[in-house]
Steps between C-alpha positions, in 0.01 A plus 500: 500500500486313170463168708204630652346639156580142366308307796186736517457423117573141599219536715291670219594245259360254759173666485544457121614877440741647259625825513841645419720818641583766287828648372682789581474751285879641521791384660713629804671829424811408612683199718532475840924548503528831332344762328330495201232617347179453723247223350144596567273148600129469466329305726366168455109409510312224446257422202269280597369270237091384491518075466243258558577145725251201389342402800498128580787483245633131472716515171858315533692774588445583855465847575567624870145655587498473876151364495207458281283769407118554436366747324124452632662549837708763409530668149843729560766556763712835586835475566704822638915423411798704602870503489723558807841458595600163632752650728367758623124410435411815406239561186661604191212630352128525608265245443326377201142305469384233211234290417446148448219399310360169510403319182154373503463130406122295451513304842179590655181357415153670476323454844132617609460714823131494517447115368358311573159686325151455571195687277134476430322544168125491411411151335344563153761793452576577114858412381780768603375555857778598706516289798813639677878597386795333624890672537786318520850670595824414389841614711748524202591879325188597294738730299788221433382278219174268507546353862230669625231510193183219590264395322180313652340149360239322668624116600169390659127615416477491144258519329299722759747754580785719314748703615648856322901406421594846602303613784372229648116540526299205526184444257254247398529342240172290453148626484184415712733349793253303726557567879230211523742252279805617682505724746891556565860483278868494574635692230916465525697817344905484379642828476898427302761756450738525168221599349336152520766357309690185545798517812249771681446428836087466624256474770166463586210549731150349526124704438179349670222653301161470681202549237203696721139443487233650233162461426510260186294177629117529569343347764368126436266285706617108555224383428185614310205378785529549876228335707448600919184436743367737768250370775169758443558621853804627435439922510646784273883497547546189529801303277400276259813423325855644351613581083798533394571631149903411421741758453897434405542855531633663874395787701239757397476304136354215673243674654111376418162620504201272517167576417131312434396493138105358586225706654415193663845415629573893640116512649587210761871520537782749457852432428839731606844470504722396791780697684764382256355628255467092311196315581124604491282435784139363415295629809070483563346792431142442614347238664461168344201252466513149393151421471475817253805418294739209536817698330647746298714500190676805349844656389788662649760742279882514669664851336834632567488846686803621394498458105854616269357679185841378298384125592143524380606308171510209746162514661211499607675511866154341604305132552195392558371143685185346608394499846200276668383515850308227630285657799464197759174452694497517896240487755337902578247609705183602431452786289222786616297629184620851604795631700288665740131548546255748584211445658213753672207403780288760642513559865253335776424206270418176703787260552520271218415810267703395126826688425618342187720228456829418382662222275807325383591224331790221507696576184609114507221348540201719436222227656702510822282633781631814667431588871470861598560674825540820701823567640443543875725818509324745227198423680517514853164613618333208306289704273468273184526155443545299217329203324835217470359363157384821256693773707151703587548739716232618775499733738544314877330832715350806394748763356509918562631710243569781759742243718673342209408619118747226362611180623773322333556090534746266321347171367676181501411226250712192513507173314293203610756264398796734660465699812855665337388627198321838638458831370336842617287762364422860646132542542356865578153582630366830533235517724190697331379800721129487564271753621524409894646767709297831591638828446673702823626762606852591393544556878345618803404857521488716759464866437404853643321800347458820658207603664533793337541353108268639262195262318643280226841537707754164364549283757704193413529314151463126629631230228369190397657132524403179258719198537376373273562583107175427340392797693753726564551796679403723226136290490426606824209717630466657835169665689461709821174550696240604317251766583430878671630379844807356433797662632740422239466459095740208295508619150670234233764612295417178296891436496491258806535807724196713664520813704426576820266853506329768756155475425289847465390450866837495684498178742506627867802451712484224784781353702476162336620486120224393268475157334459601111397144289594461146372236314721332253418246171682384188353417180619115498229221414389518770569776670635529842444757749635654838457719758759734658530762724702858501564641826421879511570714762374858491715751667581859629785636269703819495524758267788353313317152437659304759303272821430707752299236727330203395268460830387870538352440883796263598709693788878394408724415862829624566630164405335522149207258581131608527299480795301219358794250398635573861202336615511241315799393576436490917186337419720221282791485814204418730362228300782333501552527867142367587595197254823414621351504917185312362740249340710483827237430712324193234775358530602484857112356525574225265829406646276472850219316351773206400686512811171383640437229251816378524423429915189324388617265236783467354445294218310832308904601470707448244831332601834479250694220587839522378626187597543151277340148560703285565421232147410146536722407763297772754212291645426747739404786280192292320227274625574187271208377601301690325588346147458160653202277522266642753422165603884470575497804707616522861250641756604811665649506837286603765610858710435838593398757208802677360539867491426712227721764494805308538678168272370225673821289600250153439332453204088485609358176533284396195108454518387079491367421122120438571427136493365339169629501100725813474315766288735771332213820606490400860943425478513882373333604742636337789827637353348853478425484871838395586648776337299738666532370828917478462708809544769358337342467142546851329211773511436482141304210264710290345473166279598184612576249255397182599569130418219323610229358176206489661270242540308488158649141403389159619879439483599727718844741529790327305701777656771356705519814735228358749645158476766513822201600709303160421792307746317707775192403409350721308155390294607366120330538161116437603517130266830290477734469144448158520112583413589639164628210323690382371675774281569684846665164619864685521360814643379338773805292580709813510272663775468178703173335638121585554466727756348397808150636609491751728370520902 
């Protein structure tokens, strides 16, 4: 048993323990051969003594540790020990636990979970602005000694930056830091344990401090004069050119606002700023004109929007530069002396009646002639027209105020010296009304009274029409028959409107409605009149007002119609029954009488041919012979008559030319008698053209139509070429010898 205690404390001692058994505090009672007095024995226990092993020990002694130790990984150990027999290998006692502790030694450095660091601080930020803290841990026992006391120094980023020894926090150090100058710094930070002191162990870790944006630098114009040009066509809107005030600073502190300082400047152009938010946009505001003013000059301001009140020490956060616009000159058109005109002619004026006239002028060239025209479209039924030169306008045809009161055309004057350059105007005439239409009747009337209506009884107001305004409806004046007998009285309500009135002698009733006229005149210069008529028809009425009967001795048929308009109707059907057999039988009698014609000559029809001559190469369908020479001609071939109701299969002979000098009167009409006497030639007059000259010249036909018929011996010219001369020498040579005298 004692071998075993020694080995498990050989084992402890291995693990760098020390611990010792106890004594017994009496001896046996007695010994084992006899009796004796009995020795009482207390039990043995263990006392387990506290000690500390130095970890990572290397002194000269060696000391049997079983294995290095580390407090950082594990800062005490439990052991459980108990005795037991070694024969038997049963416990002699129960268990008992210790602890080993683990002496902490400084063999860790500091290290920075969250490095490396990154942090932003306003530029221009007073000294002692926190920028960020850094923490640095160190693994060795906080509560053993100074292993685990740091201290922070800043290596890197002096002078700009500082950093609190004990916790850590980050600072600046500098005023009026310049995110301009520099905008970013690396700012290295050793955190050391021992205290800081010399043999402590260290590490470090890196900051990147960003310095953000503020408002601290105005805006500033490059350069003090800006100069653009804009063509004078150019219309409101358009660009003329880009500023740009400089900024250093970033975002929303960069952000401008330009403006026009001149009256002059901001009456002609306006300036905004772009999208971004940088650069000012000079735009036309109204239209330019070169030949008024050849450019503008004035100022433009650049503010920032978005001004810091703590910065205003380093302001004004505003500029100002010169601007000048040249406006460049380009060819216009002509410019009308008003933007539309309008002009008044009074109706039924004589064409060429003056309307008024228009001008313009050629802003380029004021002596440049301008040509003026109507535009075909805004008048289509040609009523004006317009002198080219001055731009007069006349009337072309006599205008009505009651068809058309105004009549709007667009004139058209263009350069002489280019068609291109063209502009338009708007011109509106009013027609003024004359006095020139009578007054009428609003519309036809045609009313009833009852033949039982008392005297002064109101028939019918009738109304007044004037188309014309000079004298209106209201102008108007109306008169019935005058005197004891008539039927019917037409008082004027003097309102354009009269009444119709029972006179004090009731009119008598008649089948036949009566005819009242009414007399109507305006008061124009000069006045106009008319006559009209209201159609009154006096009838029987019942005792409630209504028509009764209209035609008191008219007998009514069971069909509705009177006895009378029966009548008239069968005395209409057989009208038209006589007309229609009287037309029937003219024309079978006319269709006789030319049946009987026809038998007697046929040449009083008319005949359609729808067939086509043959052209040039037929020689059958034309008598050649008849544009020829009728000296040349052939004489007709002797045979019986042809008929005249048929085509002659042979042509008819021809009738001899009487003997002598050919005379054109007595050629006609030998030709006229042919033609009558052949039934081939058409039944209608018709002109010959015909080739033959005549006889009127000593020298005869030069026409060479006639000349194949002189081989057959047909008389020549009545003298021989060679008799001229000798300037017809040639001539005569050509058409061959004298010609021999005849039998």
């Amino acid at each position: 048993m004692w071998g075993l205690v020694r080995l498990l404390l050989a084992w402890l001692g291995g693990w760098g323990c020390m611990g010792r058994l106890a004594a017994p505090a009496q001896a046996w009672a007695g010994s084992r051969g006899g009796p004796g007095p009995t020795l009482l024995r207390t039990r043995r226990s263990w006392v387990w003594n506290q000690f500390f092993v130095i970890e990572e020990y290397a002194g000269p002694e060696p000391v049997l540790i079983g294995k290095s130790l580390d407090r950082e990984e594990k800062a005490q150990y439990v052991l459980l020990a108990q005795a037991v027999d070694r024969a038997s290998n049963r416990p002699l006692e129960p268990p008992s636990e210790f602890i080993i502790k683990v002496q902490d030694i400084n063999d860790n450095p500091p290290i920075f979970p969250l490095g490396p660091y990154h942090a932003t601080v306003p530029e221009m930020s007073n000294v002692g602005t926190s920028v960020i803290q850094v923490t640095a841990h160190d693994a060795d026992d906080p509560s053993y000694g100074n292993s685990a006391k740091l201290v922070y120094t800043v290596l890197d980023g002096l002078p700009f930056f500082s950093v609190d020894p004990q916790t850590g926090v980050v600072r600046t150090a500098i005023p009026n830091m310049d995110r301009e100058t520099q905008e970013e710094f690396l700012v290295v930070i050793q955190a050391k344990d021992m205290g800081g002191h010399m043999g402590g162990l260290s590490g470090s870790t890196t900051v990147t401090v960003t310095l953000s944006d503020v408002n601290d630098n105005p805006p500033k114009f490059p350069q003090s004069l800006y100069q653009f040009s804009v063509v004078e066509t150019a219309g409101p809107g358009t660009l003329v050119g880009r500023l740009r005030a400089q900024d250093p600073d970033l975002g929303d502190n960069a952000l401008m606002a330009y403006s026009i300082l001149d009256g002059e400047g901001s009456e002609a152009f306006s300036i905004s700023t772009d999208s971004q938010g940088r650069d000012g946009l000079l735009t036309v505001r109204k239209p330019l004109d070169f030949e008024t003013r050849h450019s503008y000059s004035f100022r433009v301001e650049a503010t920032n929007t978005l001004i810091d009140p703590a910065y205003l020490r380093r302001g004004p956060f505003k500029d100002v530069a010169s601007v000048r616009v040249a406006v460049q000159d380009a060819p216009e058109p002509p410019a009308f002396t008003q933007a539309a005109y309008h002009l008044a002619v009074p109706e039924n004026k004589a064409p060429g009646t003056l309307v008024g006239q228009v001008s313009a002028t050629d802003l380029d060239s004021p002596a440049s002639p301008i040509r003026y025209s109507i535009l075909p479209h805004s008048d289509p039924e040609l009523c004006f027209s317009i002198e080219p030169e001055d731009g007069t306008i006349h009337t072309a045809v006599p205008l009505d105020r009651e068809a058309h009161v105004w009549h709007n055309i667009t004139v058209l004057a263009t350069e002489l010296d280019s068609s291109a350059q063209a502009s338009r105007v708007q011109v509106a005439i009013q027609t003024l009304d004359e006095n020139d239409n009578a007054p009428q009747l609003a519309e036809p009337y045609d009313t009833f009274v009852c033949d039982s209506a008392p005297p002064g009884q109101l028939i019918q107001v009738i109304r007044a029409l004037d188309r014309d305004e000079v004298g209106n409806s209201s102008r108007v004046s109306l008169q019935g028959p005058l005197g004891p007998d008539a039927n019917f009285t037409v008082r004027d309500n003097r309102d354009g409107s009269a009444s119709l009135l029972l006179p004090s002698r009731p009119a008598p009733p008649r089948q036949a409605p009566y005819l009242v006229p009414v007399e109507l005149w305006d008061w124009g210069q000069p006045a106009l009149s008319s006559t009209a008529t209201v159609t009154v028809s006096v009838c029987r009425c019942r005792p409630d007002g209504s028509v009764a009967s209209c035609r008191p001795e008219a007998q009514l048929s069971p069909t509705g119609l009177s006895t009378g308009a029966l009548l008239a109707i069968v005395t209409c059907v057989g009208t038209l029954l006589a007309l229609v057999v009287l037309f029937v039988a003219l024309r079978r009698q006319k269709q006789e009488a030319l049946m009987v014609l026809e038998e007697e000559d046929v040449r009083e029809n008319i005949i359609t041919y729808d067939d086509e001559g043959g052209g040039e190469e037929d020689t059958e369908a034309f008598d050649i012979s008849a544009l020829q020479n009728p000296d040349g001609a052939a004489p007709p071939a002797p045979g019986p008559a042809a008929r005249r109701d048929v085509l002659p299969r042979a042509r008819a002979p021809r009738q001899p030319r009487p003997p002598g000098p050919a005379d054109v009167a007595q050629l006609l009409a030998l030709r006229l008698r042919e033609a009558d006497d052949d039934p081939s030639m058409p039944p209608y007059d018709s002109v010959q053209v015909y080739g033959y000259e005549g006889r009127g010249s000593s020298c005869g036909s030069l026409s060479s139509l006639g000349s194949g018929s002189e081989a057959g011996g047909a008389p020549g010219p009545a003298e021989p070429l060679d008799d001229w001369g000798p300037l017809f020498r040639t001539l005569a040579e050509l058409y061959g010898a004298k010609e021999p005298p005849g039998p």
